[in-house]
C-alpha positions as CSV (number, residue, x, y, z in Angstrom):
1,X,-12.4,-5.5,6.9
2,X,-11.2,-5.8,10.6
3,X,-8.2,-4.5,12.4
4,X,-6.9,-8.3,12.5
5,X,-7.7,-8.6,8.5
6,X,-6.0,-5.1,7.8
7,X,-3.2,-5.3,10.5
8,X,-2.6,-8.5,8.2
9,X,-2.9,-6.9,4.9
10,X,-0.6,-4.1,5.9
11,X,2.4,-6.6,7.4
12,X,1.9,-8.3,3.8
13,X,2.3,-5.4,1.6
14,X,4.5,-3.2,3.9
15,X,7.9,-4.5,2.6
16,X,7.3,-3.8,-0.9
17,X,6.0,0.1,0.1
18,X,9.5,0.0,1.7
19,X,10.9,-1.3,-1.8
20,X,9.2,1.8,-3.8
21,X,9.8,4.5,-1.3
22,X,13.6,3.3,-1.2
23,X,13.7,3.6,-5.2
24,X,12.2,7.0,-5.3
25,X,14.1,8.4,-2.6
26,X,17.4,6.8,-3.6
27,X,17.7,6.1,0.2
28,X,16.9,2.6,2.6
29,X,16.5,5.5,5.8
30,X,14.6,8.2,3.4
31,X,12.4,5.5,2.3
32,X,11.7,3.7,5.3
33,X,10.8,7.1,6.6
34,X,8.0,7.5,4.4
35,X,6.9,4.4,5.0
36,X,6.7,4.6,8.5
37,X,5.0,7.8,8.4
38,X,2.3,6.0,6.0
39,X,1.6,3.6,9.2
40,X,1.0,6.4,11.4
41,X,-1.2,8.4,8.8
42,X,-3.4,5.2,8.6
43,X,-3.4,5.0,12.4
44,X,-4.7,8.1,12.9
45,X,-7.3,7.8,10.4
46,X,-8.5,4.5,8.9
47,X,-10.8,6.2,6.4
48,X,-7.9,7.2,3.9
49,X,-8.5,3.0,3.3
50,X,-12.2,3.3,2.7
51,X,-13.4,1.8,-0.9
52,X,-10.0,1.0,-1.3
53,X,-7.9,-2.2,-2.1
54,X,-6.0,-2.5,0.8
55,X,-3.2,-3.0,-1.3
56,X,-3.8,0.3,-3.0
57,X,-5.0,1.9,-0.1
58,X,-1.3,1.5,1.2
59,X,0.4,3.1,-1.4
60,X,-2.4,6.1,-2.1
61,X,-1.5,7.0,1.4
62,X,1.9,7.3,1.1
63,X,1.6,9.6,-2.5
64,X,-0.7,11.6,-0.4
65,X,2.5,12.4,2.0
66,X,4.9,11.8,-1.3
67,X,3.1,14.9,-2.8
68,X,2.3,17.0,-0.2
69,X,6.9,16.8,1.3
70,X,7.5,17.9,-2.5
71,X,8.7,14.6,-3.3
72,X,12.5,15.2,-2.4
73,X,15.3,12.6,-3.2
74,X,18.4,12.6,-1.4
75,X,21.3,10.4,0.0
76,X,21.6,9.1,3.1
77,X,23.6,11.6,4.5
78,X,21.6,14.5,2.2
79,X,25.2,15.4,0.3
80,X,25.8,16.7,-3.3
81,X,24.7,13.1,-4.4
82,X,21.1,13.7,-3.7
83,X,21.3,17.5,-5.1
84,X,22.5,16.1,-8.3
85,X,20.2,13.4,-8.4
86,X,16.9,16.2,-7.1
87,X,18.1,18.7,-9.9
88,X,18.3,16.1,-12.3
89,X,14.8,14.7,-11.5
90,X,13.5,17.8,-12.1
91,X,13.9,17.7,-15.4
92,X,11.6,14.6,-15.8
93,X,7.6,14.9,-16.2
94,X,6.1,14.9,-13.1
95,X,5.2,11.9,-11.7
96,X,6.1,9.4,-14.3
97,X,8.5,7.9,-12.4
98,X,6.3,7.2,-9.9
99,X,4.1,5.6,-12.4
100,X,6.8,3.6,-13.7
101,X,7.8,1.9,-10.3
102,X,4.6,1.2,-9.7
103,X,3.8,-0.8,-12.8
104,X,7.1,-2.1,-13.7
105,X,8.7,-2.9,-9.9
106,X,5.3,-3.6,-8.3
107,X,3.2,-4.8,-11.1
108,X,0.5,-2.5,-10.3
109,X,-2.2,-2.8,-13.4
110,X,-3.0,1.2,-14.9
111,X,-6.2,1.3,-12.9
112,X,-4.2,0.9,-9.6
113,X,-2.0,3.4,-10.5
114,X,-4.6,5.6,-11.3
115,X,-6.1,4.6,-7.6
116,X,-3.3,5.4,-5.9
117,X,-2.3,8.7,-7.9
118,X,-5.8,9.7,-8.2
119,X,-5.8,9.9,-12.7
120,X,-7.6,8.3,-15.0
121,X,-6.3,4.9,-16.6
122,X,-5.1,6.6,-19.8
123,X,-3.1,9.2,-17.9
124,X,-1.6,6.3,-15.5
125,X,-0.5,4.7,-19.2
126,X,0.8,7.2,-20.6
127,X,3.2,8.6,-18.1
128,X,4.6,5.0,-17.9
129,X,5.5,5.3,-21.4
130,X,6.9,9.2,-21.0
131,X,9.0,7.5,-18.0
132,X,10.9,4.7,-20.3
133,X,11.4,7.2,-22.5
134,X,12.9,9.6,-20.5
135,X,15.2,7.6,-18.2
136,X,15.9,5.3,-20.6
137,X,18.1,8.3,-22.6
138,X,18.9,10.4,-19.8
139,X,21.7,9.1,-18.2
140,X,24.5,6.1,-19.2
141,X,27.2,4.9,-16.9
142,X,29.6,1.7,-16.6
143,X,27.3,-1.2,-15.2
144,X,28.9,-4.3,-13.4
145,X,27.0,-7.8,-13.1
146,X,27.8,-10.1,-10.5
147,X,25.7,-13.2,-11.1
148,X,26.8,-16.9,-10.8
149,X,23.9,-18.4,-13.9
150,X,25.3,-17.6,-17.2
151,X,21.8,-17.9,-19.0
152,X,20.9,-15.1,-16.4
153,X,24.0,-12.8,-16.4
154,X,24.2,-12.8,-20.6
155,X,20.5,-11.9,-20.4
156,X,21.0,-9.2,-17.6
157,X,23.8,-7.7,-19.5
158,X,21.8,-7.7,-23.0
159,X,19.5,-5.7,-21.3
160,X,22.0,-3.2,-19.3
161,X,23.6,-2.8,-23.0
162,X,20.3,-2.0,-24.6
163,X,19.8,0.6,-22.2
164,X,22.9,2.2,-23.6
165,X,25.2,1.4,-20.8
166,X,28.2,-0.4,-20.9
167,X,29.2,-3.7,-19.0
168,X,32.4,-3.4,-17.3
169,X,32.3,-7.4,-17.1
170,X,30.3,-10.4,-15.2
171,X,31.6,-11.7,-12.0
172,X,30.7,-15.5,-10.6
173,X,32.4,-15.2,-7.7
174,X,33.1,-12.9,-4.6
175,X,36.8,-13.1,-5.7
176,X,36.1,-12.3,-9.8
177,X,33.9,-9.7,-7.7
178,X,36.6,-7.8,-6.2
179,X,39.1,-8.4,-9.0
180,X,36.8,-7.0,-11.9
181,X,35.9,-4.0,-10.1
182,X,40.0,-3.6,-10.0
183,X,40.0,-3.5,-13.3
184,X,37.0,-1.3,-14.0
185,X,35.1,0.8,-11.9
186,X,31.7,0.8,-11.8
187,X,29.2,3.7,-11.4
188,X,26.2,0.7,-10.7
189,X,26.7,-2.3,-9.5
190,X,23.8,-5.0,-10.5
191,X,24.2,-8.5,-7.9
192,X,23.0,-11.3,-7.1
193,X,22.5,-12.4,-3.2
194,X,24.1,-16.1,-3.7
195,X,27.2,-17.2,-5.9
196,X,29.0,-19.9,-7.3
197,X,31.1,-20.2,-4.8
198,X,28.7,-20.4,-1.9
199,X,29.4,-16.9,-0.9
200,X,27.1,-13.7,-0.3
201,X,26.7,-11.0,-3.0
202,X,25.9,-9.1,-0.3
203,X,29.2,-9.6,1.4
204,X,31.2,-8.9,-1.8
205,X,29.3,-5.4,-2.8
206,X,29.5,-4.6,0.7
207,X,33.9,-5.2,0.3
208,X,33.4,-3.2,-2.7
209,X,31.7,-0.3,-1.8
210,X,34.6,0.1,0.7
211,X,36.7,0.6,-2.0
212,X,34.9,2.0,-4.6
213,X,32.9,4.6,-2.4
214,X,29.1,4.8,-2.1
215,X,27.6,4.2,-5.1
216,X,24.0,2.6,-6.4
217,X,23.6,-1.2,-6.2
218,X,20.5,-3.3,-7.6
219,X,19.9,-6.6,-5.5
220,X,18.4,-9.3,-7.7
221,X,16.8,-11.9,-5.0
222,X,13.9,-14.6,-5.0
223,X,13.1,-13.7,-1.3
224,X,12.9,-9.6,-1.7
225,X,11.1,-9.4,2.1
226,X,14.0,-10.8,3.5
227,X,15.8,-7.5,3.2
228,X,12.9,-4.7,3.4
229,X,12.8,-5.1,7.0
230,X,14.2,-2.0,8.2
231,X,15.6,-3.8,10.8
232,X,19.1,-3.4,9.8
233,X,21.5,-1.4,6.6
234,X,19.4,-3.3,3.3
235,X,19.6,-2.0,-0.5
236,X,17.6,1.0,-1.6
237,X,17.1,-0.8,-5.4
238,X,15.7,-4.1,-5.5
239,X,14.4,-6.5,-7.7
240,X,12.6,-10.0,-7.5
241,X,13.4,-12.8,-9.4
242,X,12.2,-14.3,-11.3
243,X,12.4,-10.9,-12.7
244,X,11.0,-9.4,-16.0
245,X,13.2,-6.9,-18.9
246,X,10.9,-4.5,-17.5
247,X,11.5,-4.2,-14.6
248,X,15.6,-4.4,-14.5
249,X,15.2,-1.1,-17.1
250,X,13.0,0.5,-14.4
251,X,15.9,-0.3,-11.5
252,X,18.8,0.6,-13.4
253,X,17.4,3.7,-15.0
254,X,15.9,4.9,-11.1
255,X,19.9,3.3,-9.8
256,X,21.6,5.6,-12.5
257,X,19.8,8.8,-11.5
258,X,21.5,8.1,-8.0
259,X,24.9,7.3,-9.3
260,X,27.9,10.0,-9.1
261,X,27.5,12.5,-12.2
262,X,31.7,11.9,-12.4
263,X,31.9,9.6,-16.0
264,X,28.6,9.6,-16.2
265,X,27.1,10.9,-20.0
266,X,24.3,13.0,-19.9
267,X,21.7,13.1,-23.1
C-alpha cells in the first residue's frame, strides 16, 4: 500500500479509533490522546501495519500503547469519578471490555479482534460473552431518553429496562428535556442529536449538564464522524444509527461504569 493509500485509510478509520478510545477511557481528551499517540507510533514505524488490514492495523497499535500505559480510565479532570470508575473496572476480566467495544460498537468480526489483541478466535469470543455478562449485572442507575421517533424511544427504553435500569421518562423536545430531568434526575443521559422541535439534543444535554453536573451521555447519531473530530468538546459515548440492541447494551453498560457511584446499585 502507499503513503497516499494509507494516509487515506487512516483519515477513514481514525474517527471511530477516536470513538473506542473515548469509551474505554470515559474521556473525549483521554481518548483522543491515545489516539493521537497511535498516529505518531505509526509514523515512526510503518511496520507495526505490515500483514495487517489497515483497519486492524490501526487499532492493534493503539492496544499495543493501551496495554503497555496499564489501560487507565479517568475523567477529564482525573477526579474521584475516574478512581471509582478505575477501581471498579478492576474487578472485570481483563480485557473483555475491550473485546466487547470492539465487536459490538465497531462490528469488528472475532478474528479481528483477535488481530488486534493478538488471541485466538475462541478467546476473542469468549471474553465478549464474559463482558455482557459482567457489565450487564454490575451496575444499575436511572436512565433518561431523549428521542423525538416513538418507535425508536419505546425500543431504546425496552432495552435500557432490560438491562436492569430504570427510565426516568422520554423527552421529544428540548423543553420536555429540561422539564423531565426536573422531575428526575438522571445518572445517564441517552439522546438523540435532532428533535421534534427542530432543536439540537446536543444543545439540550449541554443545558442539562449545567444543572445536573457532569455526568455520562450516549449520542445516538446517523453521522458519528461529524463529532469525532477532536476539533472541538464532542461525547465520549457514541453510537450510530441505525443502531443494533447490541450495541446500545455495550454503550450504556461502558456509560454506567462512568456515572457517579451516588444512587447508583451495585451487584
Amino acid at each position: 500500500m502507499s503513503s497516499a493509500e494509507l494516509a487515506k485509510s487512516i483519515g477513514r478509520d481514525l474517527p471511530f479509533l477516536r470513538r473506542y478510545a473515548r469509551a474505554l477511557t470515559g474521556s473525549q481528551s483521554a481518548g483522543d490522546n491515545y489516539a493521537a499517540a497511535t498516529l505518531e507510533a505509526i509514523l515512526t514505524d510503518r511496520s507495526v501495519l505490515d500483514g495487517l488490514d489497515p483497519r486492524v492495523g490501526l487499532f492493534r497499535a493503539f492496544h499495543a500503547i493501551w496495554t503497555s500505559s496499564g489501560q487507565p480510565v479517568a475523567d477529564a479532570d482525573g477526579g474521584e469519578r475516574g478512581r471509582r470508575a478505575q477501581a471498579h473496572l478492576a474487578g472485570l476480566t481483563p480485557n473483555s471490555r475491550e473485546a466487547l467495544l470492539l465487536n459490538s460498537i465497531e462490528g469488528m468480526r472475532f478474528d479481528q479482534i483477535g488481530e488486534i489483541m493478538q488471541i485466538d478466535h475462541a478467546e476473542a469470543s469468549e471474553l465478549v460473552r464474559i463482558a455482557m455478562d459482567e457489565m450487564a449485572k454490575s451496575v444499575t442507575g436511572r436512565v433518561m431518553v431523549i428521542e423525538d421517533e416513538t418507535i425508536i424511544a419505546m425500543d431504546l427504553k425496552g432495552i435500557v429496562q432490560a438491562l436492569g435500569h430504570e427510565v426516568t421518562g422520554i423527552a421529544r423536545t428540548h423543553d420536555q428535556a429540561i422539564e423531565l430531568a426536573g422531575r428526575s434526575r438522571p445518572d445517564l443521559i441517552l439522546a438523540d442529536i435532532q428533535l421534534a422541535d427542530g432543536s439540537s439534543g446536543v444543545d439540550a444535554v449541554n443545558e442539562l449538564l449545567g444543572t445536573l453536573g457532569d455526568i455520562p451521555v450516549i449520542f445516538i447519531t446517523a453521522f458519528p464522524e461529524r463529532l469525532l473530530t477532536g476539533d472541538r468538546p464532542e461525547p465520549a459515548f457514541l453510537i450510530s444509527k441505525p443502531y443494533t440492541e447490541d450495541q446500545v447494551s455495550s454503550a450504556v453498560s461502558q456509560a454506567m461504569f462512568f456515572a457517579s457511584t451516588e444512587g447508583l446499585e451495585a451487584s
